[in-house]
Backbone as XML, in Angstrom:
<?xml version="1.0"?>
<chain id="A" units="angstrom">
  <residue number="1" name="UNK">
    <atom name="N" x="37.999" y="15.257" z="-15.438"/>
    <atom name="CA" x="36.962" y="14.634" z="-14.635"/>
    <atom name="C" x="35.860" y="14.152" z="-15.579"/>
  </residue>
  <residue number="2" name="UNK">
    <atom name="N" x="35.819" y="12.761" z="-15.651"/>
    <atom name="CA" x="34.696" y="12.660" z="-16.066"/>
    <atom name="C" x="33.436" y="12.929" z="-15.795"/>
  </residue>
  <residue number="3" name="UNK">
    <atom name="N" x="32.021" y="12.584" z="-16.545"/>
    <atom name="CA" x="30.234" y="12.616" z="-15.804"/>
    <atom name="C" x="30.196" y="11.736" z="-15.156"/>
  </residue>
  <residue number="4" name="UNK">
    <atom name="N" x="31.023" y="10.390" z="-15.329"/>
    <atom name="CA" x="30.425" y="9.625" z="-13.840"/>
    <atom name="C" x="30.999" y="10.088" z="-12.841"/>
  </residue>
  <residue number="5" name="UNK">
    <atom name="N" x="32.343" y="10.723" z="-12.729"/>
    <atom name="CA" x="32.936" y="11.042" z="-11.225"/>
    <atom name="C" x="32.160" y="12.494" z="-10.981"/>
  </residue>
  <residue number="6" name="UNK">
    <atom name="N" x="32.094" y="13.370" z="-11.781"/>
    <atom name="CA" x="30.850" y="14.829" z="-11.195"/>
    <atom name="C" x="29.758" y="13.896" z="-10.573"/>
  </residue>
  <residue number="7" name="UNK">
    <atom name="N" x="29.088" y="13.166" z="-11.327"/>
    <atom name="CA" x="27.489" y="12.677" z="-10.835"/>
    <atom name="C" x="27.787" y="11.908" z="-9.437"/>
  </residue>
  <residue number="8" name="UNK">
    <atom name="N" x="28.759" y="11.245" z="-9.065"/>
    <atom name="CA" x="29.680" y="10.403" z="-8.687"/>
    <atom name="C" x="30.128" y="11.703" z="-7.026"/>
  </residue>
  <residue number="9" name="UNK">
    <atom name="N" x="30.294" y="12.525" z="-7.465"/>
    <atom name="CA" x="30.735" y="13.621" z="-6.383"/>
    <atom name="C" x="29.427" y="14.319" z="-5.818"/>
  </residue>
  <residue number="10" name="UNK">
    <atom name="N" x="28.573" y="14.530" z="-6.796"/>
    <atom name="CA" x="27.063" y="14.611" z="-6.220"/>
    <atom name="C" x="26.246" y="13.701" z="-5.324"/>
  </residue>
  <residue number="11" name="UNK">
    <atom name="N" x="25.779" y="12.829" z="-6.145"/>
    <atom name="CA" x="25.273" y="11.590" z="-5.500"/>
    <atom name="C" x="25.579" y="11.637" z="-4.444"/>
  </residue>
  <residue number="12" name="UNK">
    <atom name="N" x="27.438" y="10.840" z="-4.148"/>
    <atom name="CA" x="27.315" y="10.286" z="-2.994"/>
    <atom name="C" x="27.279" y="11.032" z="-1.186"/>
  </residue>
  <residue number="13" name="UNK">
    <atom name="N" x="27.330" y="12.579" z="-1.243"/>
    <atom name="CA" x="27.445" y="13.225" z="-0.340"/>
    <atom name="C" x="25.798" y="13.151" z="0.079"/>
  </residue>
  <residue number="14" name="UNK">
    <atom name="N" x="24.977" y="13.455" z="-0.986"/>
    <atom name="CA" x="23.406" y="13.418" z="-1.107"/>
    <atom name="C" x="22.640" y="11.750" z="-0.263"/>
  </residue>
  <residue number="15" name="UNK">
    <atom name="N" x="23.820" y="11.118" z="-1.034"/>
    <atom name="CA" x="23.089" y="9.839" z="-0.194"/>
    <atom name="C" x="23.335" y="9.231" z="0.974"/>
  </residue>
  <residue number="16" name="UNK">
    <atom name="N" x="24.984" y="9.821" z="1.336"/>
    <atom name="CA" x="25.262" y="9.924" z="2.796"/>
    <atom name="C" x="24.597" y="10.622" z="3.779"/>
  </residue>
  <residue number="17" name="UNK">
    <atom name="N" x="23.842" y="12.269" z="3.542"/>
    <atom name="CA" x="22.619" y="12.628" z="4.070"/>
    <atom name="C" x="21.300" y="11.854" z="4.101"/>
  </residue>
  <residue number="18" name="UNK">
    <atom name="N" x="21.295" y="10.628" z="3.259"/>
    <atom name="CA" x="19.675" y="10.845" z="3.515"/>
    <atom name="C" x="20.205" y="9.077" z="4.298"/>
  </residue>
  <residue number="19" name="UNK">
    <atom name="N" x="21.259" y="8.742" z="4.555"/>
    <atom name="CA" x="21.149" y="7.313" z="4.949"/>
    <atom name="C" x="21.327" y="7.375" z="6.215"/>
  </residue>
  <residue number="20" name="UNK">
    <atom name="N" x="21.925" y="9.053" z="6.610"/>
    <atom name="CA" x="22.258" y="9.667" z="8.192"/>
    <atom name="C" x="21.271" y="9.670" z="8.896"/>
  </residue>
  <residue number="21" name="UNK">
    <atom name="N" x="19.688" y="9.896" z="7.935"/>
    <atom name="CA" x="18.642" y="10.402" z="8.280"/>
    <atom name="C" x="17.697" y="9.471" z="9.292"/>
  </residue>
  <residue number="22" name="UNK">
    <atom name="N" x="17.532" y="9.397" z="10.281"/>
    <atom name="CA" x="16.874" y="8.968" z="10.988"/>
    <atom name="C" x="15.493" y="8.246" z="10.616"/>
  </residue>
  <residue number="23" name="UNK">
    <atom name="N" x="15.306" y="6.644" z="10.525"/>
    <atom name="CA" x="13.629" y="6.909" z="10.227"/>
    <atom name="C" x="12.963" y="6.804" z="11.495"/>
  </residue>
  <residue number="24" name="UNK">
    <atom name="N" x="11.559" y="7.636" z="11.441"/>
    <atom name="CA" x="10.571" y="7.673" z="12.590"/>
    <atom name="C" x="9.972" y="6.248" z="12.466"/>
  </residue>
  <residue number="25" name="UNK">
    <atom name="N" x="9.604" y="5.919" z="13.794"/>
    <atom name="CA" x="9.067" y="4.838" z="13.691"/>
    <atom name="C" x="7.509" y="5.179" z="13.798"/>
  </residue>
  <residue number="26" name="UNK">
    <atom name="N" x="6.687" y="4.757" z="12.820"/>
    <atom name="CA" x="5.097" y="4.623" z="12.875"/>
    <atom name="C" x="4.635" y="4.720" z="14.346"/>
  </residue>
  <residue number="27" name="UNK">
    <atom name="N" x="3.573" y="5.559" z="14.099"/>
    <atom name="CA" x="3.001" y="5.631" z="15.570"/>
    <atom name="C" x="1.113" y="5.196" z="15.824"/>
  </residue>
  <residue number="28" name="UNK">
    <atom name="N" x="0.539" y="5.151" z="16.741"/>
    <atom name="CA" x="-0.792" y="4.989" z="16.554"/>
    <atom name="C" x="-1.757" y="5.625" z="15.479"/>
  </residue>
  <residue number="29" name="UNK">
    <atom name="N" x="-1.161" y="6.648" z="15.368"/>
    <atom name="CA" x="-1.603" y="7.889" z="14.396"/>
    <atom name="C" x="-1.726" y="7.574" z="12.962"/>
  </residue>
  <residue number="30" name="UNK">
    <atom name="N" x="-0.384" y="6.740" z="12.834"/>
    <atom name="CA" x="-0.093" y="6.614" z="11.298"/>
    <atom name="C" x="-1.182" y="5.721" z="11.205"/>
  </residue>
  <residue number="31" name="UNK">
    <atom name="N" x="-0.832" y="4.559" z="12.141"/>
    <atom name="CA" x="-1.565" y="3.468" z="11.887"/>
    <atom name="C" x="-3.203" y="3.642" z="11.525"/>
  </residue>
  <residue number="32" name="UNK">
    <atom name="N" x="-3.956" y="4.505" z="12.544"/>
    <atom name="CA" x="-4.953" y="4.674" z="12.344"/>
    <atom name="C" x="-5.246" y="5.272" z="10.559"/>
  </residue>
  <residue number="33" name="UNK">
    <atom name="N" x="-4.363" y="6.360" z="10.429"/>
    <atom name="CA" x="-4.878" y="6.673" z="8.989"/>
    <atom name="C" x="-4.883" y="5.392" z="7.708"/>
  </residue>
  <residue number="34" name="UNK">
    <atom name="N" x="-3.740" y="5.106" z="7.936"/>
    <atom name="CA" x="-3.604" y="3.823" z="7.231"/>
    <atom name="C" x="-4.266" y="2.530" z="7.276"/>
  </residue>
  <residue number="35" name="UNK">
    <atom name="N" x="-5.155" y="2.352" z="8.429"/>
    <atom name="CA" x="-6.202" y="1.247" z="8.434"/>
    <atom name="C" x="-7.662" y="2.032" z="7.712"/>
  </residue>
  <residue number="36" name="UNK">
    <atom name="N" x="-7.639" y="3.383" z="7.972"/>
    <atom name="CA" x="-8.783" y="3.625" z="7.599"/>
    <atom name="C" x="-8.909" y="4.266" z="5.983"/>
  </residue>
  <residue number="37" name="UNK">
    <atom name="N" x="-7.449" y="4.148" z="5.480"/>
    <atom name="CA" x="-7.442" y="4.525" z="3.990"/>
    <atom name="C" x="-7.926" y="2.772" z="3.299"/>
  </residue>
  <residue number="38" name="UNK">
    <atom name="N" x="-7.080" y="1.914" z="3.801"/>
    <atom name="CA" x="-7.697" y="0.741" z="3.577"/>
    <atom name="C" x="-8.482" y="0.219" z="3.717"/>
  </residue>
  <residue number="39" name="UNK">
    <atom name="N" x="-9.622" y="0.595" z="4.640"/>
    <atom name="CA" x="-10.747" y="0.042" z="5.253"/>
    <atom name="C" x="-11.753" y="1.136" z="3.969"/>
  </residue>
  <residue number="40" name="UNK">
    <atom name="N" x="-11.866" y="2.107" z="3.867"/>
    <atom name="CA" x="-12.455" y="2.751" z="3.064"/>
    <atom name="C" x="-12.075" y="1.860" z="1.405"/>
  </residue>
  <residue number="41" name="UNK">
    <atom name="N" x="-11.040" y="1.812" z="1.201"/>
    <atom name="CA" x="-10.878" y="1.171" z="0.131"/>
    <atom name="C" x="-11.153" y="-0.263" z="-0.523"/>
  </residue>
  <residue number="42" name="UNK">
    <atom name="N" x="-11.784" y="-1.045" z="0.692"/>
    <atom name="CA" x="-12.298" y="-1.878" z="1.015"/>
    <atom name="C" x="-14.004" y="-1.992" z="1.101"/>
  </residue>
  <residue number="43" name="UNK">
    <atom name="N" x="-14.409" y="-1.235" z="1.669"/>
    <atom name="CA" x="-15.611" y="-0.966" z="1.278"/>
    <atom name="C" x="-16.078" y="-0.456" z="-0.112"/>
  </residue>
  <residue number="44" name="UNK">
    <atom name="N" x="-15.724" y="0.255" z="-0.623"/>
    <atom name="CA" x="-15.365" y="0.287" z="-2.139"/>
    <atom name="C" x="-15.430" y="-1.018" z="-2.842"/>
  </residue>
  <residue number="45" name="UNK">
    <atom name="N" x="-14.767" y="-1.689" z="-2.426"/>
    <atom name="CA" x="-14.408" y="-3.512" z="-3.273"/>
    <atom name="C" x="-16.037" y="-3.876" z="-3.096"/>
  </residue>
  <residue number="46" name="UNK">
    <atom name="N" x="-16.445" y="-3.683" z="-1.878"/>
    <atom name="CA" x="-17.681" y="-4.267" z="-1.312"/>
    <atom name="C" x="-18.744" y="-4.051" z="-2.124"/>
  </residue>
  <residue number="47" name="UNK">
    <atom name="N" x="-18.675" y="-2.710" z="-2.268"/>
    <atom name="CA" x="-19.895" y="-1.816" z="-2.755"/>
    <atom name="C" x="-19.826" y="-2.689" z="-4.469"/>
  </residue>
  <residue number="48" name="UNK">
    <atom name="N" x="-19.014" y="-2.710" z="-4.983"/>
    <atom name="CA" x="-18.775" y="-3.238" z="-6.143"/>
    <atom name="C" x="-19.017" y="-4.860" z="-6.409"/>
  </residue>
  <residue number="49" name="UNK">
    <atom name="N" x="-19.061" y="-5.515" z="-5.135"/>
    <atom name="CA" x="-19.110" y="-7.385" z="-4.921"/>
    <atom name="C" x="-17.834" y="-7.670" z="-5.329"/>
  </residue>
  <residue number="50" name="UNK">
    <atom name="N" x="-16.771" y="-6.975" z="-5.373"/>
    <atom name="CA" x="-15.476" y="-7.305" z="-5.630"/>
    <atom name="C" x="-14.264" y="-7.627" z="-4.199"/>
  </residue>
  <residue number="51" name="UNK">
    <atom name="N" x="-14.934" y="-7.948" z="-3.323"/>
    <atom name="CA" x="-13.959" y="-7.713" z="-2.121"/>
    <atom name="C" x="-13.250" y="-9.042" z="-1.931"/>
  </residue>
  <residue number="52" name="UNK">
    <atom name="N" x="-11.762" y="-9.756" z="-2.108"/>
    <atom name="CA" x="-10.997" y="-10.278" z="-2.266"/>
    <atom name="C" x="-10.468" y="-10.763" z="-0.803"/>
  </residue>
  <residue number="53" name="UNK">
    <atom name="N" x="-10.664" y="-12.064" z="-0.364"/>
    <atom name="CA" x="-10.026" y="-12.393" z="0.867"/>
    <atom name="C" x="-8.570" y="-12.188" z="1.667"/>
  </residue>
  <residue number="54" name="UNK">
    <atom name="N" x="-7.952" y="-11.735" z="0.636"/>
    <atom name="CA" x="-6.851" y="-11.639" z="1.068"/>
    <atom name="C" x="-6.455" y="-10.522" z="1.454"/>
  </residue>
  <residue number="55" name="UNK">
    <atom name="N" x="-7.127" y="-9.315" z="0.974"/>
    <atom name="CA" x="-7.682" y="-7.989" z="1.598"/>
    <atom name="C" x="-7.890" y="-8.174" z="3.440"/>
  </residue>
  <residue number="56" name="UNK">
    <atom name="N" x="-8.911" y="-9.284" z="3.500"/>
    <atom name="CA" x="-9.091" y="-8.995" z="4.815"/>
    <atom name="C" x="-8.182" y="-9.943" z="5.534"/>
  </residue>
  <residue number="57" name="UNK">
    <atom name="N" x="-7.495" y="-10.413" z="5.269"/>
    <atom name="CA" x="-6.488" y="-11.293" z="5.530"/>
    <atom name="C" x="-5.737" y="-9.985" z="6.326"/>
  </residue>
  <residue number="58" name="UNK">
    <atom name="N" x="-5.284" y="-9.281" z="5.029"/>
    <atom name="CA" x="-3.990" y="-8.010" z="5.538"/>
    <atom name="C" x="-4.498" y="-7.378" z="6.962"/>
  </residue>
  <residue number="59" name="UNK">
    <atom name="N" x="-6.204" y="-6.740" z="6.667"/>
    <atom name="CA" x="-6.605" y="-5.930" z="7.418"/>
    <atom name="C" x="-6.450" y="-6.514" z="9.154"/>
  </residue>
  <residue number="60" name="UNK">
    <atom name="N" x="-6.744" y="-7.593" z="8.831"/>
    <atom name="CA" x="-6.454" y="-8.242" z="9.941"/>
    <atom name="C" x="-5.637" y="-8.340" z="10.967"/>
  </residue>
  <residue number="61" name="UNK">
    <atom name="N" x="-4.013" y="-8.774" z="9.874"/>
    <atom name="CA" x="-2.763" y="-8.420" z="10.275"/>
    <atom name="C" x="-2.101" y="-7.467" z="10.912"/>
  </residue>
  <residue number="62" name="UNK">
    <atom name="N" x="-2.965" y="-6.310" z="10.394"/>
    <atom name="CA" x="-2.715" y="-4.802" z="10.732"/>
    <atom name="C" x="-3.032" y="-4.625" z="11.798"/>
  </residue>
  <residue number="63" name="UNK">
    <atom name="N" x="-4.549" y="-4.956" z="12.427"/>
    <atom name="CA" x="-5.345" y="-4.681" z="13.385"/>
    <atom name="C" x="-4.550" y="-5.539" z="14.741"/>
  </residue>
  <residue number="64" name="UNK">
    <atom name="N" x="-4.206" y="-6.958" z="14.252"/>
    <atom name="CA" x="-3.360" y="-7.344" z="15.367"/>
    <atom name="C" x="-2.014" y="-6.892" z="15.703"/>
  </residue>
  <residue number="65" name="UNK">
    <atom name="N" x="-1.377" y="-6.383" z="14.806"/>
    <atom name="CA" x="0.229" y="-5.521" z="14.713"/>
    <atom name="C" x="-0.102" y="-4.729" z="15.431"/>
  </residue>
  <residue number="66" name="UNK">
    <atom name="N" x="-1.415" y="-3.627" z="15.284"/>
    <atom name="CA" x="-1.698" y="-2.354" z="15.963"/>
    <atom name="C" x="-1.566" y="-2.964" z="17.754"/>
  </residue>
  <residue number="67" name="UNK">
    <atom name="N" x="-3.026" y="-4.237" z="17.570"/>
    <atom name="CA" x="-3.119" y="-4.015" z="19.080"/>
    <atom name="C" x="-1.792" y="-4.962" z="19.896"/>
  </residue>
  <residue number="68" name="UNK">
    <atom name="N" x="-0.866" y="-5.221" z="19.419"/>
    <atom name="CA" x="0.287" y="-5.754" z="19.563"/>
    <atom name="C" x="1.397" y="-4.865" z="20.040"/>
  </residue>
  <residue number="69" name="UNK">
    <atom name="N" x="1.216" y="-3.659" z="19.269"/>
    <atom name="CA" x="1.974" y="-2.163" z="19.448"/>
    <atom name="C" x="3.109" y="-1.897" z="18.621"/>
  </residue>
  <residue number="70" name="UNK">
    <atom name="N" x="2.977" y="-2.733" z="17.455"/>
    <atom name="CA" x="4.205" y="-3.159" z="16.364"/>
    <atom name="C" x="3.240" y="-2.180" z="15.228"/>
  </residue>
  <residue number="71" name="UNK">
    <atom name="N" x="3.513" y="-0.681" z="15.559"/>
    <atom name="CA" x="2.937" y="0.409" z="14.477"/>
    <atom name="C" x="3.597" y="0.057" z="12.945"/>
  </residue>
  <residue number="72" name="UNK">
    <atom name="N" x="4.817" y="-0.169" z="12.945"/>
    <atom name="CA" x="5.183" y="-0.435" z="11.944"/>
    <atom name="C" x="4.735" y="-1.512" z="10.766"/>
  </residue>
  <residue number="73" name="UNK">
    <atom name="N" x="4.842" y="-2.812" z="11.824"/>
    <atom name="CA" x="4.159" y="-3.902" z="11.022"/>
    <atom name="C" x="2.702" y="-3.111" z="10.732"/>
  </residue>
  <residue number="74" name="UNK">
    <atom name="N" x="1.846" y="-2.666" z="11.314"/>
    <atom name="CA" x="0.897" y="-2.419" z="11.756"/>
    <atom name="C" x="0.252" y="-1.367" z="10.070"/>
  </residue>
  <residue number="75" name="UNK">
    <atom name="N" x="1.547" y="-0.749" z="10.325"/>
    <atom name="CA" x="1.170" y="0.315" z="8.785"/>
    <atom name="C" x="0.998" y="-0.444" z="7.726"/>
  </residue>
  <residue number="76" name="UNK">
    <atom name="N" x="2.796" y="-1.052" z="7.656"/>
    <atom name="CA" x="2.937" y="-2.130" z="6.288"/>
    <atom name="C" x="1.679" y="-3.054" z="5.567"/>
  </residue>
  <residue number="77" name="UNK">
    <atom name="N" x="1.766" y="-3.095" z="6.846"/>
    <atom name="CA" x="-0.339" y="-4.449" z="6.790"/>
    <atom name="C" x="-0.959" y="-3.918" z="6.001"/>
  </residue>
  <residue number="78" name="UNK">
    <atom name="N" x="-1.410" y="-2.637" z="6.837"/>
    <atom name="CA" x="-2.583" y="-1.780" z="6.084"/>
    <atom name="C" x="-2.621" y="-1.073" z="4.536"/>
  </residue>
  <residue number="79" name="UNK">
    <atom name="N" x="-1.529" y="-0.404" z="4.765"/>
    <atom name="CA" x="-0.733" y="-0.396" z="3.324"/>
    <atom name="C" x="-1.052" y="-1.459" z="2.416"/>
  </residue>
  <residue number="80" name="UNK">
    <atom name="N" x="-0.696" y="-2.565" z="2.814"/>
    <atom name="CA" x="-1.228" y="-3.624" z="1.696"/>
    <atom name="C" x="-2.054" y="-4.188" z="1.513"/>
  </residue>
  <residue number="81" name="UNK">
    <atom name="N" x="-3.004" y="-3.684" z="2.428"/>
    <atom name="CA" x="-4.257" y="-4.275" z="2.533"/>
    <atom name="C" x="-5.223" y="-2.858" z="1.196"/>
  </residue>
  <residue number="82" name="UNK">
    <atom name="N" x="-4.760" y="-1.655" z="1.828"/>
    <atom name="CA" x="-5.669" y="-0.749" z="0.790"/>
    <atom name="C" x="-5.109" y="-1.084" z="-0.502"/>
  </residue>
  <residue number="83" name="UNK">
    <atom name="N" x="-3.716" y="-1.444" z="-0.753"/>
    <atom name="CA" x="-3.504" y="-1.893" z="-2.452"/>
    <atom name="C" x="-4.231" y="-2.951" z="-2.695"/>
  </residue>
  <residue number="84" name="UNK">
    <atom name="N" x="-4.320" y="-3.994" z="-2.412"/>
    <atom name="CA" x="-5.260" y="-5.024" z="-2.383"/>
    <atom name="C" x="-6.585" y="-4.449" z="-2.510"/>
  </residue>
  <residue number="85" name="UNK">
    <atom name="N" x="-7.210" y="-3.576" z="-2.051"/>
    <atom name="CA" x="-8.596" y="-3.182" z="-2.275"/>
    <atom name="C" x="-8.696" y="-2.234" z="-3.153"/>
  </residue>
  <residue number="86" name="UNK">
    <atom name="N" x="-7.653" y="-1.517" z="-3.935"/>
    <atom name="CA" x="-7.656" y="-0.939" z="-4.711"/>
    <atom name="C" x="-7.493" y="-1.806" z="-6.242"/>
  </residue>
  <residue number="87" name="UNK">
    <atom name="N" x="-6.291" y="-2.920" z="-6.004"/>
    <atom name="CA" x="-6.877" y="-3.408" z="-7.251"/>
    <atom name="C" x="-7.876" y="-4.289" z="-7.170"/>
  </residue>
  <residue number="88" name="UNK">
    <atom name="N" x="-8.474" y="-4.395" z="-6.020"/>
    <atom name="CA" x="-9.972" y="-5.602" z="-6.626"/>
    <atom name="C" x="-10.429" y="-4.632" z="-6.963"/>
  </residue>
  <residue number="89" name="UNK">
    <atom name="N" x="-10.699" y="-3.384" z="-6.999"/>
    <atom name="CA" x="-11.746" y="-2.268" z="-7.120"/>
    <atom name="C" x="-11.655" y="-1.980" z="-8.875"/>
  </residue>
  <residue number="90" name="UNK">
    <atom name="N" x="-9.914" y="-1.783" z="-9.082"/>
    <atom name="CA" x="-9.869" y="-1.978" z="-10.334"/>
    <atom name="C" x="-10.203" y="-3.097" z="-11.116"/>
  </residue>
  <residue number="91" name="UNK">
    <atom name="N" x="-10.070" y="-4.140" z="-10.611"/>
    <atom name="CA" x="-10.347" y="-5.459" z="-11.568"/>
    <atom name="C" x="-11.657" y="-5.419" z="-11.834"/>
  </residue>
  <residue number="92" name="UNK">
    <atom name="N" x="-12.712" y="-4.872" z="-10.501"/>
    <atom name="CA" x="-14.269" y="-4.899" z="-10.578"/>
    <atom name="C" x="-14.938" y="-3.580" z="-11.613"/>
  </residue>
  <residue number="93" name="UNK">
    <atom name="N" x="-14.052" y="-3.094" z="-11.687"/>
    <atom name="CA" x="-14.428" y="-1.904" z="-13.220"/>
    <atom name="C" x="-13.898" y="-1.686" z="-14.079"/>
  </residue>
  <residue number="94" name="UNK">
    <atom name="N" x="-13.045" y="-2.266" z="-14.030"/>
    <atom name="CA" x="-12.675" y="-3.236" z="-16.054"/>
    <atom name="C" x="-12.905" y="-4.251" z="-16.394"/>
  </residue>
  <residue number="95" name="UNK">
    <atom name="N" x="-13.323" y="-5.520" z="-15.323"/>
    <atom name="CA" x="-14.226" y="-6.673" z="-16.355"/>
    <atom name="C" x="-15.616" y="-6.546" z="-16.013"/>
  </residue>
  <residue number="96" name="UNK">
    <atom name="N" x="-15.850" y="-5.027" z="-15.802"/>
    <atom name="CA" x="-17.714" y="-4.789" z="-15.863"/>
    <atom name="C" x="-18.063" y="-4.559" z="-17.392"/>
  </residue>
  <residue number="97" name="UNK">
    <atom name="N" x="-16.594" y="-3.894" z="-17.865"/>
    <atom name="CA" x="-16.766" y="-3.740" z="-19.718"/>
    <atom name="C" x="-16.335" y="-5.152" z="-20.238"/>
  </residue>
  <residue number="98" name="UNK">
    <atom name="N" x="-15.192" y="-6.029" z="-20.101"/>
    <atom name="CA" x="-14.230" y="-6.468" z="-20.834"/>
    <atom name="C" x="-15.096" y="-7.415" z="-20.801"/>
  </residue>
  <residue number="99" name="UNK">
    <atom name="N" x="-15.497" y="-8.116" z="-20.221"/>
    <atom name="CA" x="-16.447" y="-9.647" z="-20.506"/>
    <atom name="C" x="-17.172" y="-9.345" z="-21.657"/>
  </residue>
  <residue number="100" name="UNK">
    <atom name="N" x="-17.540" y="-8.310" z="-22.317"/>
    <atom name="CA" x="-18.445" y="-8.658" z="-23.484"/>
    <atom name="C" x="-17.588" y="-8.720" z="-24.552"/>
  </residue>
  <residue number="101" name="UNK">
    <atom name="N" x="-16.097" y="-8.313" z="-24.620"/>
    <atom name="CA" x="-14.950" y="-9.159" z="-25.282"/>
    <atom name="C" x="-15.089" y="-10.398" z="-25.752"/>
  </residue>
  <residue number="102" name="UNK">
    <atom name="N" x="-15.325" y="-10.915" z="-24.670"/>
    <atom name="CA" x="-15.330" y="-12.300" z="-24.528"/>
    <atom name="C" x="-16.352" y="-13.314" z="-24.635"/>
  </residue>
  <residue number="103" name="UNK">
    <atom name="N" x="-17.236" y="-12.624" z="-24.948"/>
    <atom name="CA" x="-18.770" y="-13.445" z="-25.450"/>
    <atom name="C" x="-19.181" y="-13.610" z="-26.728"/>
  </residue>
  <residue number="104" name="UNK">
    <atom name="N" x="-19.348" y="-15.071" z="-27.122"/>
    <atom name="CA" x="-19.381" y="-15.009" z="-28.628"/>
    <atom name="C" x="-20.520" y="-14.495" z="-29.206"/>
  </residue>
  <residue number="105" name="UNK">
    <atom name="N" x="-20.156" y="-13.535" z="-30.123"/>
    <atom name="CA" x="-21.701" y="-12.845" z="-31.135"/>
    <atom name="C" x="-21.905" y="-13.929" z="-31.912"/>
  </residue>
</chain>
């Protein structure tokens, strides 16, 4: 027996369990945490003058998915709406240093 057929005999019983596995579908609940991890993360951008339109673009999306009753879309939104406000947040506190890189002495 070779390591790919052991790994091969592992694996695939492991991934037949988890593909058996039921997913839950998002509920108001989720949604709410997830608009308000992004909405916090967003204010953050704010606080910084870094807040990026396309941020509220997502948030948006979310908020109408929610009141639509599409929790799922509803998460996904938000979800990408707090990455979005997380990296303007990052971009807004690394070119608070890096611009003087870039200024001629």
């Amino acid at each position: 027996m070779t390591i790919f057929s052991r790994k091969l005999t592992v694996t695939l019983p492991l991934f037949t369990m988890l593909a058996a596995t039921p997913v839950l579908a998002a509920t108001d609940t989720d949604f709410k945490a997830a608009y308000a991890a992004a909405d916090a993360a967003n204010k953050e951008a704010g606080a910084l003058r870094n807040q990026w339109t396309v941020t509220a673009t997502a948030l948006t999306n979310a908020k109408k998915a929610a009141d639509a009753g599409d929790f799922d879309k509803a998460v996904a939104a938000a979800k990408e709406a707090e990455a979005l406000a997380k990296a303007s947040v990052f971009q807004a506190k690394s070119e608070k240093e890096a611009w003087k890189a870039e200024v001629i002495h």
